[in-house]
PAVO-516033 format. One record per residue (C-alpha): residue number from 0; residue in one letter; x negated, y negated, z. Coordinates in pm, 1 decimal. Example, Ala and Ser with C-alpha at 12.3 -4.5 7.8 and 13.67 -1.06 7.14 Angstrom:
BEGIN
{0 "A" {-1230.0 450.0 780.0}};
{1 "S" {-1367.0 106.0 714.0}};
# end
This chain:
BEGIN
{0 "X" {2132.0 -945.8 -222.2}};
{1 "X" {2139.8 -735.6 -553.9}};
{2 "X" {1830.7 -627.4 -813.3}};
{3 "X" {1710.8 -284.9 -873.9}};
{4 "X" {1388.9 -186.1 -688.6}};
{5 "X" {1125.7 -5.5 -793.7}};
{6 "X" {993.0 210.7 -520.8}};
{7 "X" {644.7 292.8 -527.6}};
{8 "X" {408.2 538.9 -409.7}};
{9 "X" {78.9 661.0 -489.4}};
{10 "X" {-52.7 970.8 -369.2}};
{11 "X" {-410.7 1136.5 -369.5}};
{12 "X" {-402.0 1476.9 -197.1}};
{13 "X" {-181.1 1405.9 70.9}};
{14 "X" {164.1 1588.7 -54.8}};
{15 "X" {269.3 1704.5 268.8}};
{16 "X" {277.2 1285.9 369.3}};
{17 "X" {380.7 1233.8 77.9}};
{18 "X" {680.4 1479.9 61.4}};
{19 "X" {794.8 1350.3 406.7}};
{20 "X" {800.5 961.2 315.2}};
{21 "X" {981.1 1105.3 -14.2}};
{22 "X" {1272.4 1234.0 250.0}};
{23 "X" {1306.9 966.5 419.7}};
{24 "X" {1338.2 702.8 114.9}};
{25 "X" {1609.2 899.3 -49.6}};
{26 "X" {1802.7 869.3 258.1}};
{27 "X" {1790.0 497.2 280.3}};
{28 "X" {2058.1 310.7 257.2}};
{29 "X" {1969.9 30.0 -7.6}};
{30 "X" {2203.1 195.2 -346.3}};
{31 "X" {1971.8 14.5 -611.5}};
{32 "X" {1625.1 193.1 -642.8}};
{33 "X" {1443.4 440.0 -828.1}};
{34 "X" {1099.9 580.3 -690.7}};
{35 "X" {778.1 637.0 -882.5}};
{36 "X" {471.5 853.8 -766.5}};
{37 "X" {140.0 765.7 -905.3}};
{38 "X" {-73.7 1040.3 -849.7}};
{39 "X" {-464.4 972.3 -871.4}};
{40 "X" {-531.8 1332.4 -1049.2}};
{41 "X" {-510.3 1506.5 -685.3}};
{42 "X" {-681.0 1847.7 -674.0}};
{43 "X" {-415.4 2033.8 -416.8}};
{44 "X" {-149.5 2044.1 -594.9}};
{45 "X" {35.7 1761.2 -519.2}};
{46 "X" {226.3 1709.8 -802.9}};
{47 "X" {401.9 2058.5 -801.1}};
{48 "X" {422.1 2049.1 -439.4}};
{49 "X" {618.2 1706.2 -495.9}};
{50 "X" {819.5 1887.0 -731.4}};
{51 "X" {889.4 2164.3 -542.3}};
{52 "X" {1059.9 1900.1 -263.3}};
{53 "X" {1291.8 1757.3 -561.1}};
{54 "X" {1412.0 2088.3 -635.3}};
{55 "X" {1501.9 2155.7 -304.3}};
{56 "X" {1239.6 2431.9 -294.1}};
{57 "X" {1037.6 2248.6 -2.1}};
{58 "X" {1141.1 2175.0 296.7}};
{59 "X" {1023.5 1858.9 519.0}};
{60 "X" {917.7 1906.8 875.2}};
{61 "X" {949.3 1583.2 994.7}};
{62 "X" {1030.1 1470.9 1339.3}};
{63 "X" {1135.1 1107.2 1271.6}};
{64 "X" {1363.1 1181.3 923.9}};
{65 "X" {1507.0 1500.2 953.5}};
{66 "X" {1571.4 1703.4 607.4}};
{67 "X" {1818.2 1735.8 441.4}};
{68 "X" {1950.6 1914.2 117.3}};
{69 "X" {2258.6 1824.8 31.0}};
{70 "X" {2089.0 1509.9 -161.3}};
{71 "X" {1854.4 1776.1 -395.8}};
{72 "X" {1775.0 1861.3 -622.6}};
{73 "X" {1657.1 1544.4 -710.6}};
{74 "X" {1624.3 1456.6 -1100.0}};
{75 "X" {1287.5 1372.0 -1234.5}};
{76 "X" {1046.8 1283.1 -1523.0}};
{77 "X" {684.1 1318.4 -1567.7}};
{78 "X" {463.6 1064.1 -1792.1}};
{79 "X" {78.1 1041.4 -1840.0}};
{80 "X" {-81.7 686.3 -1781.2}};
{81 "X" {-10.4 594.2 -2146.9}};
{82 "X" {279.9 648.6 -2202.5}};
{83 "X" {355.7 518.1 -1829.6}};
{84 "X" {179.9 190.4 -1853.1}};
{85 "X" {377.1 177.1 -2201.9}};
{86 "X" {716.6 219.4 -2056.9}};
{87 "X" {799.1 494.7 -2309.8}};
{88 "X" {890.2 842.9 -2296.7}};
{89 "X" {748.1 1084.2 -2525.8}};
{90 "X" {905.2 983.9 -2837.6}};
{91 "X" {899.4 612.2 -2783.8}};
{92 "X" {1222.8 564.5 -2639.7}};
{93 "X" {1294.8 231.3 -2406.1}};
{94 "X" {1422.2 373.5 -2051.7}};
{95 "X" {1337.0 677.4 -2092.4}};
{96 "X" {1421.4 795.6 -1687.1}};
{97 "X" {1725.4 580.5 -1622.2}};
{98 "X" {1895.2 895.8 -1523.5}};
{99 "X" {1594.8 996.4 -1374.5}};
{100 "X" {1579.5 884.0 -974.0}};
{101 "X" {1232.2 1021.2 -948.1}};
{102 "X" {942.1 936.3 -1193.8}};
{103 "X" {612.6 1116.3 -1127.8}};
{104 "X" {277.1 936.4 -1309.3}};
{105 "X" {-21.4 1126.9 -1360.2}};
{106 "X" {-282.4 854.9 -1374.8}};
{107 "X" {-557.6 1075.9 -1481.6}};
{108 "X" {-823.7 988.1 -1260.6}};
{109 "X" {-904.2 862.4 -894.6}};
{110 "X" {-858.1 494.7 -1012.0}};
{111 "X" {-844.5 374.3 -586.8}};
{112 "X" {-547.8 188.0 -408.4}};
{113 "X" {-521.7 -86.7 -667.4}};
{114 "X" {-618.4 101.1 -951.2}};
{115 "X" {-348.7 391.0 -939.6}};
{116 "X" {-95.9 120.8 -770.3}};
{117 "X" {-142.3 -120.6 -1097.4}};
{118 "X" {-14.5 202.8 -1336.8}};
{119 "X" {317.9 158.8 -1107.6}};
{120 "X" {331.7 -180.3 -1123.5}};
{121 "X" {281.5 -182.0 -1500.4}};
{122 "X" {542.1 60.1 -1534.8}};
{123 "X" {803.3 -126.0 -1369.5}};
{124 "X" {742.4 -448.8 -1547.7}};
{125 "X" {737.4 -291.4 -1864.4}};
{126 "X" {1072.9 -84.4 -1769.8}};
{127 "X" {1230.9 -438.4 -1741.0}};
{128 "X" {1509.1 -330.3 -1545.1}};
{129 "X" {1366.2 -387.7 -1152.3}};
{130 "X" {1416.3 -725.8 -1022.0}};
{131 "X" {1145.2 -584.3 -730.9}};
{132 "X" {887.4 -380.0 -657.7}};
{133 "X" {842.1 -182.7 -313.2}};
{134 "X" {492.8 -35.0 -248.4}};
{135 "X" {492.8 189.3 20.6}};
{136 "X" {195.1 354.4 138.2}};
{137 "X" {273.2 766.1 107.8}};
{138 "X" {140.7 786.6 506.6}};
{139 "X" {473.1 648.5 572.0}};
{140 "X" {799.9 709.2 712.7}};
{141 "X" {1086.7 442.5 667.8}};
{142 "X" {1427.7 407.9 895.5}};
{143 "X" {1708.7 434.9 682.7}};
{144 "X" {1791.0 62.8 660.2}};
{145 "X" {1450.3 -69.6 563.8}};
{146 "X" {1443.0 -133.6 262.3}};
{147 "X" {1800.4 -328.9 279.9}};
{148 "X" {1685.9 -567.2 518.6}};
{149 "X" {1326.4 -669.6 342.3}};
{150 "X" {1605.8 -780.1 21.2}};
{151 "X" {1759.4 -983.6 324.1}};
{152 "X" {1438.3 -1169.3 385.3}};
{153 "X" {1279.5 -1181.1 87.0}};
{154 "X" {1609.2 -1368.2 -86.4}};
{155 "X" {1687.2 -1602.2 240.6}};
{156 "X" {1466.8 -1893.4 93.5}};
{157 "X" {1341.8 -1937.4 -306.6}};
{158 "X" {972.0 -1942.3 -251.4}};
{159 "X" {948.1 -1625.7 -49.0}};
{160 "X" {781.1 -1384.2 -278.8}};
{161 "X" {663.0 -1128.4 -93.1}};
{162 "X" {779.6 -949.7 243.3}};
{163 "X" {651.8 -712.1 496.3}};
{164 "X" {813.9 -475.0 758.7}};
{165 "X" {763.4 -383.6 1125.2}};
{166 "X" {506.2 -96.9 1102.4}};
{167 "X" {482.4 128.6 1383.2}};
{168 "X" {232.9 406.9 1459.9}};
{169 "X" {391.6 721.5 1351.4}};
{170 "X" {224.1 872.7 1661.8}};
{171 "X" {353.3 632.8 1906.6}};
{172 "X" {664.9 542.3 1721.7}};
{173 "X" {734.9 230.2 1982.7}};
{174 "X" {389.8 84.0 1966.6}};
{175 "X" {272.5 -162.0 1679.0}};
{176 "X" {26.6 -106.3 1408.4}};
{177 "X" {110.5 -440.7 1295.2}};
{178 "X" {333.1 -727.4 1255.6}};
{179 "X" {427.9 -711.6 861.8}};
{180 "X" {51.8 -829.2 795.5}};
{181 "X" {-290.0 -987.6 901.3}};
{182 "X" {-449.5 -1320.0 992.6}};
{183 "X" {-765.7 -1401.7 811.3}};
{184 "X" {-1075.6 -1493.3 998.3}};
{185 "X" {-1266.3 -1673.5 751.5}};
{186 "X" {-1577.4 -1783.7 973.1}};
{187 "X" {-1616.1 -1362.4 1065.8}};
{188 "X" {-1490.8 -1259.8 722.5}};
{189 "X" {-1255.2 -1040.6 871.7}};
{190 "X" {-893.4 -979.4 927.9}};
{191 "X" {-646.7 -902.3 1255.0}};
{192 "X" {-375.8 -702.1 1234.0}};
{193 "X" {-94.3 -907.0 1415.1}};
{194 "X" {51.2 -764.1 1669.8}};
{195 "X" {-192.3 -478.5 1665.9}};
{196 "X" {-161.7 -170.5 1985.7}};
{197 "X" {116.8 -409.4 2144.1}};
{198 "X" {455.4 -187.8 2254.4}};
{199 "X" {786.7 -255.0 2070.8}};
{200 "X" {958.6 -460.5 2329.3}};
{201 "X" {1069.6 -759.7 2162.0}};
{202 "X" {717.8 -979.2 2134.7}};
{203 "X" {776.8 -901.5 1725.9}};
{204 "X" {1117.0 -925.4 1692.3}};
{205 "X" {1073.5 -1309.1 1514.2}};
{206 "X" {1036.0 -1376.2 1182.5}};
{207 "X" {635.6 -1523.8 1108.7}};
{208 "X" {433.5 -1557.3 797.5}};
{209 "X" {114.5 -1366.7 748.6}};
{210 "X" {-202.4 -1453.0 557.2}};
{211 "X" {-158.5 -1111.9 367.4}};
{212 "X" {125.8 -838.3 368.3}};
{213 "X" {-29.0 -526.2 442.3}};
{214 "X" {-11.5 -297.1 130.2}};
{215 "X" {177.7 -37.1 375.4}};
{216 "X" {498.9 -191.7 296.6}};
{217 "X" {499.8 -488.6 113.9}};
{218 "X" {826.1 -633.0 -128.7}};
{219 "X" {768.0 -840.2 -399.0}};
{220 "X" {943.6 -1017.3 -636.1}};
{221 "X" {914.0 -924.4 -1008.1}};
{222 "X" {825.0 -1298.9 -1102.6}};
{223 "X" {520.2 -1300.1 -849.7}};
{224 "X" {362.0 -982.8 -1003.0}};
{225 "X" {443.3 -1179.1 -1383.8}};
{226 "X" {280.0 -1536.7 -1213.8}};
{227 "X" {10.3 -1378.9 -1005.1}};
{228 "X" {-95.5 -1076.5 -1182.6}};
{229 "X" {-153.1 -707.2 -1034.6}};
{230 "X" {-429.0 -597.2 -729.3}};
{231 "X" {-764.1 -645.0 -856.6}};
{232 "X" {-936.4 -308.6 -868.4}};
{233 "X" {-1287.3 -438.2 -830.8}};
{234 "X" {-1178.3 -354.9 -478.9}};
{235 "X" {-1105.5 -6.7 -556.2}};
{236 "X" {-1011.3 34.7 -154.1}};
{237 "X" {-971.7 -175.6 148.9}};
{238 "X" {-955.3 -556.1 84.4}};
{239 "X" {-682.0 -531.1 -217.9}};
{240 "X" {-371.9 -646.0 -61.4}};
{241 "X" {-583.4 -908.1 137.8}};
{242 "X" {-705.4 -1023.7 -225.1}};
{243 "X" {-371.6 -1045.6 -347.3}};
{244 "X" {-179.5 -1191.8 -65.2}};
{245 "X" {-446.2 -1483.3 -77.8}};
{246 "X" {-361.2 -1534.1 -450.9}};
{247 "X" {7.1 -1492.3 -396.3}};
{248 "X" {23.3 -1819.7 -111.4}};
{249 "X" {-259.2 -2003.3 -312.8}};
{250 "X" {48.8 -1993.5 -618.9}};
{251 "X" {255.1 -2141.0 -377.5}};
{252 "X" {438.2 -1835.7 -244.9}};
{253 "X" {529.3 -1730.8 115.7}};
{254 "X" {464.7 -1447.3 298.7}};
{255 "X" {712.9 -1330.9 543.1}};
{256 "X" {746.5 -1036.5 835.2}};
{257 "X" {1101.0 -931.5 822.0}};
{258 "X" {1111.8 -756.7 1188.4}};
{259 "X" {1413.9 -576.0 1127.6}};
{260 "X" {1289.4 -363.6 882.3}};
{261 "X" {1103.3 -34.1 1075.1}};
{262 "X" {854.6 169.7 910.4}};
{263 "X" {633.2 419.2 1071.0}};
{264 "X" {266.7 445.2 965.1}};
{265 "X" {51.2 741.7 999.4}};
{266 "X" {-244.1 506.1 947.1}};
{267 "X" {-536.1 596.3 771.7}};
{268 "X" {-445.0 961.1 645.0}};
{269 "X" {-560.3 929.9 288.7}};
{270 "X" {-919.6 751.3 394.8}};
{271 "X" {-990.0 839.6 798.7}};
{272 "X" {-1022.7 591.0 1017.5}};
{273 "X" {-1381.5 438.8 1097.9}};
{274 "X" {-1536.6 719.7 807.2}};
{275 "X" {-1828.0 645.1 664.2}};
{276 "X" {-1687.5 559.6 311.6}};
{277 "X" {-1445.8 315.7 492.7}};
{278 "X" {-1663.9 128.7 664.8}};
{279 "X" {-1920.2 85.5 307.5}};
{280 "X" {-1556.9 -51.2 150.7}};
{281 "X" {-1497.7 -248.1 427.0}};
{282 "X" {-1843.9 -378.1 423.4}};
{283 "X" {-1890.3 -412.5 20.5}};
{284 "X" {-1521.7 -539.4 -42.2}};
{285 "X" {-1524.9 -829.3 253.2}};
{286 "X" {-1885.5 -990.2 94.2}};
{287 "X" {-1699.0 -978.4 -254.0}};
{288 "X" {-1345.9 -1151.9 -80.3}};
{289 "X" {-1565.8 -1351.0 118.3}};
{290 "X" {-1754.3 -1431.3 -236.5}};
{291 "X" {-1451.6 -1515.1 -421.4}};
{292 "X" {-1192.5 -1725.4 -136.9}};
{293 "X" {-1424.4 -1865.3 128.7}};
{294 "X" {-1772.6 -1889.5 -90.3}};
{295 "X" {-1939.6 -2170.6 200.1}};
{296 "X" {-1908.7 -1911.7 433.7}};
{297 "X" {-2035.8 -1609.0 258.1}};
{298 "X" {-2407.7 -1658.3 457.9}};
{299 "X" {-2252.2 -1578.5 748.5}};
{300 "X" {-2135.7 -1294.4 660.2}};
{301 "X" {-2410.5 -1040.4 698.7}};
{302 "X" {-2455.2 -1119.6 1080.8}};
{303 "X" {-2094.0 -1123.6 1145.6}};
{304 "X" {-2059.6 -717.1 969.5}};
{305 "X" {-2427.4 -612.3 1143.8}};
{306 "X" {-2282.7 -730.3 1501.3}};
{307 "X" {-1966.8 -548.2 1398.7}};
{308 "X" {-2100.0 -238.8 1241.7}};
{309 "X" {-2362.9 -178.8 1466.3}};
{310 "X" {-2407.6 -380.3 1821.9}};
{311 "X" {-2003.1 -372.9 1865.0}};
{312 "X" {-1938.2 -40.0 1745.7}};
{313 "X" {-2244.4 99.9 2032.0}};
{314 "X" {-2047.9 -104.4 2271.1}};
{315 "X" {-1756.3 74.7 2209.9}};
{316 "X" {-1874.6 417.2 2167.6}};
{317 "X" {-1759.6 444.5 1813.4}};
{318 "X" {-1960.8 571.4 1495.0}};
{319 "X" {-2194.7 353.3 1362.3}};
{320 "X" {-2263.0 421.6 998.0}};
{321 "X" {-2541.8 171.0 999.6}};
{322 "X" {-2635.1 317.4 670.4}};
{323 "X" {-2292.7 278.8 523.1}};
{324 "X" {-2328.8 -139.3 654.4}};
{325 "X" {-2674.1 -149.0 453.6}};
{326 "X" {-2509.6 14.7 137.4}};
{327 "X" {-2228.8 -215.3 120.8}};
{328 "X" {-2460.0 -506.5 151.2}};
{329 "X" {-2725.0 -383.5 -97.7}};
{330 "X" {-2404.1 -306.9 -371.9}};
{331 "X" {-2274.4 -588.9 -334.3}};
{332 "X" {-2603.9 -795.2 -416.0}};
{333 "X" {-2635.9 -576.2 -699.8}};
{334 "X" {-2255.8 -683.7 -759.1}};
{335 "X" {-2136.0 -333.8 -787.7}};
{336 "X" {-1782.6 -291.6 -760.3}};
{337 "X" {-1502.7 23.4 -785.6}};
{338 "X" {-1537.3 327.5 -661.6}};
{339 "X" {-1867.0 446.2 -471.4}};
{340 "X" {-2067.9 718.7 -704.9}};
{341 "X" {-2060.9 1067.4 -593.8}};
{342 "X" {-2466.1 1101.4 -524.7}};
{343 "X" {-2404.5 793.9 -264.0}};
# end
C-alpha cells in the first residue's frame, strides 16, 4: 500500500467547511499526500480565509476534529488555472510545490462540481508524481485513518479502480448518509443512496460494490482518470459522479465501499437541499444521463420526475418547485447544458 495521493477539494464560498475538512485531513494518518483547493472564484473570501488557517492565524471550531497548531503553519503555493492545468509554476518549472503540502487553484470562474474538480484532476496528472487522486467534498470531515484504509481497498484486487467510504451525517454522526455510493434505477431514472437514514450499527460494515461512488469521497486510481477521462461538465452539478462511475464499470472497473473508512458529511452545504436550482439540475442532468446510458428508457422519464417533483413531493409536505421540473425539461429539449443563466 504505497503511491502519493493527491487530495482534492474544491470550494465555492464555503471556507468555514472548508477550513474544518482542511483540519481534519492534515491530521490523518496516511504519510503520502499533498492537498489541492480549487476554488471556483468565491466572492467571501475564501481563499485568504483558507490561508489564514495555514498560517495558523484561524482557528477551527469543530466538534468532531478538534484543532490543533502544532502542525501550522502549513506551507503553500498559489497558481491560476493555466498555469495549474499546465503543471508549472510561474517560470515554467516541473514540480513546482513539492515542498509545498498545500496548493491553492484559483480557477477563475464558477466552472460547477466537475468543472472546477477537472482543474484538480488535470493538475495532478500533469504533476506526474500521484499514483491517486482523493476528491473529497469540502462539506466534509474525515476520521483520522480514512484515507489509509480506502489505499487498503482500493489495492486488495487489480481491477478495483475506484473506492468509496462510510459517509455519515455530520449532524447525526452514527446515522448513514450512504453506503460509499448509489444504486441506479434505470426504469425511474433515478438513484438510491445505499444505506440511506439507517443507524451505524453494523448493517454497513461489509464490503459491496456500488453503481457509482458518490463524489463525497471517492479514490481513484491514476490509470482510471488516464483510461476513462475526467467528469463531464455538461453536468455542471448533480449527476457527475453518477456519469462517471457508469463510464468507469462500463471500462471494466469496480467500484467498491470500503466500510472502514469514516467520513462525516454535512450534506448539501454548498447547494441546499431540495432548492430550487437543485431540483432544475436534478431534473435537466437525469434526462441528459438518462439520454446518454439508458436511451430506451428516456420516454419514461418525464412521468417518473412529474410524480416525483410534484404528486410525491405534496405527499410529503416538501417544496415543490414545479417550475424548476418544467425548466429542466424544456432545457434539456433545447439540449442546454452547464450552468443555469443568471435571468433563469
Amino acid at each position: 500500500m504505497t503511491g502519493k495521493v493527491c487530495i482534492l477539494i474544491l470550494n465555492w464560498n464555503n471556507w468555514q467547511d472548508t477550513v474544518e475538512c482542511l483540519e481534519s485531513v492534515y491530521q490523518n494518518s496516511y504519510p503520502d499526500y499533498q492537498v489541492v483547493v480549487a476554488d471556483n472564484a468565491s466572492a467571501d473570501g475564501s481563499i485568504d480565509k483558507i490561508i489564514e488557517w495555514a498560517e495558523g492565524r484561524l482557528r477551527t471550531s469543530g466538534t468532531i476534529v478538534p484543532y490543533i497548531s502544532g502542525n501550522k503553519p502549513i506551507p503553500y503555493n498559489i497558481y491560476d488555472r493555466e498555469a495549474a492545468e499546465r503543471g508549472e509554476g510561474k517560470n515554467g518549472e516541473r514540480y513546482p510545490d513539492a515542498a509545498f503540502p498545500l496548493s491553492i487553484i484559483h480557477t477563475g470562474a464558477n466552472l460547477g462540481y466537475a468543472g472546477g474538480n477537472n482543474v484538480g484532476l488535470r493538475f495532478a496528472l500533469k504533476r506526474c508524481d500521484f499514483s491517486y487522486v482523493w476528491i473529497l467534498n469540502n462539506d466534509t470531515v474525515i476520521q483520522k485513518d480514512a484515507l489509509q484504509k480506502l489505499m487498503v481497498c482500493l489495492e486488495h484486487e487489480d481491477n478495483i479502480g475506484a473506492a468509496g467510504s462510510k459517509l455519515l451525517y455530520h449532524h447525526q454522526p452514527d446515522t448513514l448518509h450512504m453506503a460509499g455510493g448509489c444504486r441506479i434505477i434505470p426504469w425511474m431514472g433515478n438513484a438510491s443512496m445505499i444505506g440511506e437514514g439507517t443507524k451505524d450499527d453494523g448493517r454497513w460494515d461489509a464490503p459491496l460494490e456500488p453503481d457509482y461512488i458518490s463524489g463525497a469521497s471517492l479514490l481513484v486510481k491514476n490509470k482510471v482518470l488516464e483510461n476513462v477521462g475526467f467528469m463531464d461538465e455538461r453536468y455542471f452539478m448533480y449527476w457527475e459522479d453518477a456519469d462517471w462511475g457508469e463510464r468507469m464499470r462500463r471500462s471494466g472497473c469496480r467500484l467498491i465501499y470500503c466500510p472502514a473508512s469514516r467520513v462525516w458529511h454535512k450534506e448539501g452545504a454548498s447547494a441546499g437541499r431540495l432548492s430550487s436550482s437543485a431540483d432544475y439540475y436534478w431534473v435537466r442532468n437525469g434526462l441528459y444521463f438518462m439520454k446518454k446510458f439508458y436511451p430506451a428508457l428516456l420516454p419514461l422519464m418525464p412521468f417518473s420526475y412529474f410524480f416525483k417533483y410534484t404528486l410525491l413531493r405534496f405527499v410529503k409536505g416538501q417544496p415543490l418547485h414545479f417550475s424548476s421540473f418544467l425548466a429542466g425539461l424544456r432545457d434539456f429539449l433545447k439540449g442546454k447544458t452547464g450552468p443555469i443563466s443568471e435571468s433563469e
